[in-house]
py3Dmol code that shows the C-alpha trace and the ligand (Angstrom):
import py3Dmol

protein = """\
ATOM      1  CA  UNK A   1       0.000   0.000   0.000  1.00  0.00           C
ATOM      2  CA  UNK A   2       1.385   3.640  -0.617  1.00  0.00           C
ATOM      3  CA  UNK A   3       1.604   6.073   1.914  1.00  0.00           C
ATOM      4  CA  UNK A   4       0.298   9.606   0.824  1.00  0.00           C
ATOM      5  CA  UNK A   5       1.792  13.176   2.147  1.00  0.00           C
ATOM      6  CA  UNK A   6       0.023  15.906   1.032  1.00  0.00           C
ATOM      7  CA  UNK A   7       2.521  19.371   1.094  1.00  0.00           C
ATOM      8  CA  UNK A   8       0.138  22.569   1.409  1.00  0.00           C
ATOM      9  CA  UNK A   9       2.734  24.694   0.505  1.00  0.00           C
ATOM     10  CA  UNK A  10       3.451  23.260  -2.500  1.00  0.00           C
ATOM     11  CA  UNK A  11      -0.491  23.189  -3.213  1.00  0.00           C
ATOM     12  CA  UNK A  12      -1.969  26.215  -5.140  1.00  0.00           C
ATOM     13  CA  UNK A  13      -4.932  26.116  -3.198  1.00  0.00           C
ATOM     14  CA  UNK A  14      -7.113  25.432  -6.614  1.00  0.00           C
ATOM     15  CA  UNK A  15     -10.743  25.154  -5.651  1.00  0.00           C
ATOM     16  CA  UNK A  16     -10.966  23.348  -8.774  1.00  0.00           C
ATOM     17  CA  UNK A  17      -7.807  21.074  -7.453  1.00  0.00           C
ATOM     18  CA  UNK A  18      -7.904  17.706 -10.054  1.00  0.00           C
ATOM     19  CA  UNK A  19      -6.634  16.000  -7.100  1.00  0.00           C
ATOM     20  CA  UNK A  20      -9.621  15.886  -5.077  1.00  0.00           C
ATOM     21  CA  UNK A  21     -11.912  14.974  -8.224  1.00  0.00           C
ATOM     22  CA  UNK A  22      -9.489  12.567  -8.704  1.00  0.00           C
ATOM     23  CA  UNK A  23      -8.987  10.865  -5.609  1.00  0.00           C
ATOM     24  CA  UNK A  24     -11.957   8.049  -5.368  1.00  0.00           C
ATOM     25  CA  UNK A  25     -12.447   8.148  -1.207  1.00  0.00           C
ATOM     26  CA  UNK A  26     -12.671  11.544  -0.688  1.00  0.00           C
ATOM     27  CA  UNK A  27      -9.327  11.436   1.382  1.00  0.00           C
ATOM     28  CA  UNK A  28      -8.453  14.657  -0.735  1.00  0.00           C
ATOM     29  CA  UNK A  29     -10.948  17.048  -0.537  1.00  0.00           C
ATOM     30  CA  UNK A  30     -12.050  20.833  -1.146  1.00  0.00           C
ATOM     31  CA  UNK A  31     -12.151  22.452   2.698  1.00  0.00           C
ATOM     32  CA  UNK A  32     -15.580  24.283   3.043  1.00  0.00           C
ATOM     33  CA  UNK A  33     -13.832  26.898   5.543  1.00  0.00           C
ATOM     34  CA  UNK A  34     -11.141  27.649   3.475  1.00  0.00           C
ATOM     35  CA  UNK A  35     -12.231  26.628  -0.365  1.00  0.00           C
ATOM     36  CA  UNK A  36      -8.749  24.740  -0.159  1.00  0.00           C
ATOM     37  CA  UNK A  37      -7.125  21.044  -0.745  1.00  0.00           C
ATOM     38  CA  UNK A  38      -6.759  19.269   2.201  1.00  0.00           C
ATOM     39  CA  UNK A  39      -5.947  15.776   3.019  1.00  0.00           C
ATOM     40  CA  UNK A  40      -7.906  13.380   5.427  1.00  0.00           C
ATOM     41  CA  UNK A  41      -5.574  10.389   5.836  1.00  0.00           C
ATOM     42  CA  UNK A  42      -7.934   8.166   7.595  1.00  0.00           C
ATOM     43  CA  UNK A  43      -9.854   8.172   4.308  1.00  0.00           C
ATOM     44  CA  UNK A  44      -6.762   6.892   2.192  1.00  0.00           C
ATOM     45  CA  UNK A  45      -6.460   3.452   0.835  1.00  0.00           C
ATOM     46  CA  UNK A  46      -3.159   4.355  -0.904  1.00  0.00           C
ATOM     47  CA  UNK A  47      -4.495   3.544  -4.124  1.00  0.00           C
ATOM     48  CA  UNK A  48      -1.714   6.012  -5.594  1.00  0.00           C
ATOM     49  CA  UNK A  49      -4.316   7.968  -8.308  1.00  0.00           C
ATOM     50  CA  UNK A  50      -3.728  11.161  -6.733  1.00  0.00           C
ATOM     51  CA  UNK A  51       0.458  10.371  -7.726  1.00  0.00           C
ATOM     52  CA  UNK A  52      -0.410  11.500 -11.573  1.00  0.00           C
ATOM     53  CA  UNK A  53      -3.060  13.701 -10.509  1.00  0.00           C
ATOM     54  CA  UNK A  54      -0.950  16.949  -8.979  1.00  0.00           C
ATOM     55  CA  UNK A  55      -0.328  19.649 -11.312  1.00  0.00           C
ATOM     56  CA  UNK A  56       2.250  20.763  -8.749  1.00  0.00           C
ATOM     57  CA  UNK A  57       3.967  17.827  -7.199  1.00  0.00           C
ATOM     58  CA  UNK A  58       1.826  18.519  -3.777  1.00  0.00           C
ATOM     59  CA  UNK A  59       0.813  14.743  -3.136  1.00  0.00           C
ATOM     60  CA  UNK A  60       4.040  12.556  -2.992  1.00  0.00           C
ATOM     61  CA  UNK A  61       4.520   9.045  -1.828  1.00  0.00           C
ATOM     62  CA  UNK A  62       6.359   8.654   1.455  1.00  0.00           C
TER      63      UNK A  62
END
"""
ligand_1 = """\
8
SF4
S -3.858 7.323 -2.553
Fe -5.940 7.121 -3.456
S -7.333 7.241 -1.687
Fe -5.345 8.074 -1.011
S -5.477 10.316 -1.339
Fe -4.537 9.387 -3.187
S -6.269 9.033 -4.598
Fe -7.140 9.334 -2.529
"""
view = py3Dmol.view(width=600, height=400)
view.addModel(protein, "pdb")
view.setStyle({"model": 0}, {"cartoon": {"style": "trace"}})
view.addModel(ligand_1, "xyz")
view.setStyle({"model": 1}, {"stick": {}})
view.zoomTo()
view.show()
């Protein structure tokens, strides 16, 4: 299984982000308070999608 860290400083903070449409369990997902990516790693299976999915290298594989 792949482990996921998500880098918020590296993230653009794209409402829009293709990571979150991207990712399948909602582990990535568009914050309602601040209209931003964040990550919810209790919701990750580590299928890897969200690898390919980062315009900006802000979801890596630890
Ligand atoms: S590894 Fe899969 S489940 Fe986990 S954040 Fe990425 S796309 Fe979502």
């Amino acid at each position: 299984m792949t482990t996921i860290a998500f880098d918020p400083d590296a993230c653009d903070r794209n409402p829009y982000c293709p990571v979150t449409r991207a990712c399948p369990t909602g582990a990535m997902y568009i914050d309602k308070r601040t209209f931003s990516p964040a990550f919810d790693a209790s919701k990750c299976t580590g299928c890897g999608t969200c690898l390919t999915s980062c315009p900006h290298g802000a979801v890596r594989e630890l």
